[in-house]
N, C-alpha and C positions, 0 to 999 in steps of 0.2 A: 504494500500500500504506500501513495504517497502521500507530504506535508498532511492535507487537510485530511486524509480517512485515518492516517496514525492517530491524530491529536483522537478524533472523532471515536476511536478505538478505545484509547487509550481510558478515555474521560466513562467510555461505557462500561468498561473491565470496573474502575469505580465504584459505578452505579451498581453492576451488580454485587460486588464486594459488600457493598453498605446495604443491598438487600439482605443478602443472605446470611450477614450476619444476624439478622434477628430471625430468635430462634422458632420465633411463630411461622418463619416463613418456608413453604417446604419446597425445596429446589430441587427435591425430582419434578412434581408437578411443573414445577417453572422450567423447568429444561423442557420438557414434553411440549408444555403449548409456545415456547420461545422457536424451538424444530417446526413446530404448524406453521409457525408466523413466516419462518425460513422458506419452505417451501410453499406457503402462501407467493412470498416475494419474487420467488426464482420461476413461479410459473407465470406471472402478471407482470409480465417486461412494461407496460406504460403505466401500471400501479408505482415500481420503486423509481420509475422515471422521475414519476412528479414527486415523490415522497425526500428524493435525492436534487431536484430541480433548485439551484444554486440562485435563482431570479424570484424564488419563492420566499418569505419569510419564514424563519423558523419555527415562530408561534402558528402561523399556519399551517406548515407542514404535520407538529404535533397533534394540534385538533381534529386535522383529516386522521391520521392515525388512530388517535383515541375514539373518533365515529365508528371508524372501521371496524374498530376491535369491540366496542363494546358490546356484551353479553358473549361475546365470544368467546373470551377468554378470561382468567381473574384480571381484580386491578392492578397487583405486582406487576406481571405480566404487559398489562398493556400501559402503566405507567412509564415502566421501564423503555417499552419498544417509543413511547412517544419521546421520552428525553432523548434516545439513539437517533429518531429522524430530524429531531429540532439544530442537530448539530451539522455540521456541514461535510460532506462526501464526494471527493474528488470522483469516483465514480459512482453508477447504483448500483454495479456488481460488489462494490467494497461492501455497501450498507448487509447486502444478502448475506458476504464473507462473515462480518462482523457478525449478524445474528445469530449463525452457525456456530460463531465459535463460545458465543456467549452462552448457547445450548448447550454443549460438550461439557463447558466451563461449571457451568449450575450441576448437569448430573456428577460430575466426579466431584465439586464441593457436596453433595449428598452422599455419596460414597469416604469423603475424607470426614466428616461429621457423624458417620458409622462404625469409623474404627477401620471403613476397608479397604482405604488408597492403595495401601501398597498391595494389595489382594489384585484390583483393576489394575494395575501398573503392571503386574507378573502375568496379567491375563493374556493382556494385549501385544506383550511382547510373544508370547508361548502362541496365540494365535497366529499372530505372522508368522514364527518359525513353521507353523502347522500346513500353511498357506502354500510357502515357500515351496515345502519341501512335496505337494499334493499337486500335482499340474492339473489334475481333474477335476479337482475342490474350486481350485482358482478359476479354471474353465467356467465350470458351473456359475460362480458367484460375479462372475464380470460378464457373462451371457449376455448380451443387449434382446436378444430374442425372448430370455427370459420372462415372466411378470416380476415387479415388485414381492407379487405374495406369496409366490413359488422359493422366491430368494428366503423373504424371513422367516419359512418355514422350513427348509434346511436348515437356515444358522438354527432356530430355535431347538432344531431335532438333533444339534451338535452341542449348543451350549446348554440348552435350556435344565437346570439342575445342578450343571459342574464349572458352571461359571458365575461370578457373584453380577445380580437383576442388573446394575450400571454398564459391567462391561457388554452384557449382552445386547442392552440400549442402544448402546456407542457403535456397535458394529452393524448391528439390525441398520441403524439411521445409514452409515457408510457406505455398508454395500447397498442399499436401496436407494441410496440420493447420493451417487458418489460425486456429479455436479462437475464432470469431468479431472477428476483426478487419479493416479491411478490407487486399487485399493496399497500397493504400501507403502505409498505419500500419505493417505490418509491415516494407514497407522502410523506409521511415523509422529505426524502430528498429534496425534489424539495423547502419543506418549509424551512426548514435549508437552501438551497441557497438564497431563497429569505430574509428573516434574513440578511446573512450575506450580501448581498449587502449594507447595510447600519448598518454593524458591529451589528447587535443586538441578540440576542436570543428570542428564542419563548418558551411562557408560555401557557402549555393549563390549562384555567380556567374553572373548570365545578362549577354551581349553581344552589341553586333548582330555583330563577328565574333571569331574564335577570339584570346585573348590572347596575346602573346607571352612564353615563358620568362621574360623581363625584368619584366614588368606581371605575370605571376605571382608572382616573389620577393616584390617591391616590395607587391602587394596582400597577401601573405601576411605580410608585415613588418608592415606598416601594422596590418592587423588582431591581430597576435599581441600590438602592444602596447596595442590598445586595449582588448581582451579580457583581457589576460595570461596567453592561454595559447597553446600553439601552434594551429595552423589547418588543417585538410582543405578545399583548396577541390575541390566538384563542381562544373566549369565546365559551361555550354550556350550554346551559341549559339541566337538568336532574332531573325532579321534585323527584325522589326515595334518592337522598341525603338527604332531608328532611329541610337542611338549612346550611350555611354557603356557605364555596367555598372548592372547593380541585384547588389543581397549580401546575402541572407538568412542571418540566423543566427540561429537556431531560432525567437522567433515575431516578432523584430525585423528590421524590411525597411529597408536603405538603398538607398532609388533616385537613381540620379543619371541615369537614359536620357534623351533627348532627349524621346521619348514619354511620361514623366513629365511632364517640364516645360512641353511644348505641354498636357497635359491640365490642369495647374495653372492657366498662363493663359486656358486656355478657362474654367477655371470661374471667373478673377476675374472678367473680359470680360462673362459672366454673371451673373457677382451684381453 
């Protein structure tokens, strides 16, 4: 996003911050109908035109909202979506962007207010590897042939049970309205929000086998202070490294595997 939909962003992250803290306020529901509003917007291209339309007043644009929405949805909900239109959006696809994200945002603050962020954090990552590694699953679930209801009826016959109600939300809304992205840009993202709900970064750690609690602290140390901030590691095992770890943190790769390092000497050997 640029200048005006950052600030516009920025100011709505906020808005719903100071909702949600109060604790009468239930931000699964507000995630659920903030997503209707989303895909309200993304289907009604002259809807977020004028809602986004820069020659408009902002008090205007809010009250056309608040019309819109009323009995629609609660007044959390449609309070909020009018303070996000009153503000000004370089484009209208930003304002869609932003509602989406503020939807993700509310369901995992209702998952981090459970006790079970980091339960959705280990979900999402295990899911993509699931994805990843199923060419058939990924077929299925990127289908454009597909329905919608076909899609969230598979996830739901995959997660439904063994995944905690949020993350299964998160991925149901994903693959059903992926909005042109591919699905693991969207996990990706979804894991960066969950991160940042509690300021941290995510590390993916691959080893040829599972860490121990102990090399988990200690890596998670190590990196908190070289980053300075705290750490989500998404562990994987991948027995072809051969040994060590490699630790991706977002486009910055430290490899230390064995497999790394026989390939280095191959290419000195080489050159």
């Amino acid at each position: 996003m640029n200048g005006a939909s950052r600030e516009a962003l920025a100011a709505a992250r906020e808005a719903l911050d100071a909702l949600t803290d109060n604790t009468s306020v239930d931000a699964a529901k507000l995630a659920e109908e903030l997503a209707a509003v989303t895909a309200l917007l993304d289907r009604e291209v002259s809807l977020r035109r004028v809602l986004t339309d820069p020659a408009q007043p902002g008090e205007a644009k809010a009250e056309l909202a608040a019309r819109l929405l009323s009995g629609q949805v609660g007044g959390e909900t449609a309070d909020l979506v009018s303070g996000t239109v009153r503000a000004r959006w370089s484009r209208s696809r930003d304002l869609v962007d932003g509602l989406e994200e503020l939807a993700s945002t509310a369901d995992l603050t209702a998952a981090q207010k459970s006790g079970s962020l980091d339960d959705v954090e280990d979900e999402l990552f295990r899911f993509g590897r699931i994805v990843d590694s199923s060419q058939g699953l990924r077929s299925a679930l990127t289908d454009r042939s597909a329905t919608k209801a076909a899609k969230a009826e598979l996830l739901r016959s995959l997660l439904g049970g063994r995944a905690n109600p949020v993350t299964e939300r998160l991925v149901v809304r994903l693959v059903t309205a992926p909005r042109g992205r591919s699905l693991e840009a969207g996990l990706d993202s979804l894991s960066k929000l969950a991160a940042a709900r509690r300021d941290r970064m995510v590390a993916v750690v691959t080893s040829a086998v599972p860490l121990t609690d102990r090399q988990k602290q200690r890596l998670g140390a190590v990196l908190a202070t070289v980053y300075g901030r705290q750490m989500h590691l998404n562990l994987d095992v991948d027995p072809e490294v051969l040994g060590g770890i490699s630790v991706r943190v977002g486009d910055e790769l430290i490899d230390g595997t064995i497999a790394e390092r026989l390939e280095e000497a191959t290419r000195r050997m080489a050159g």
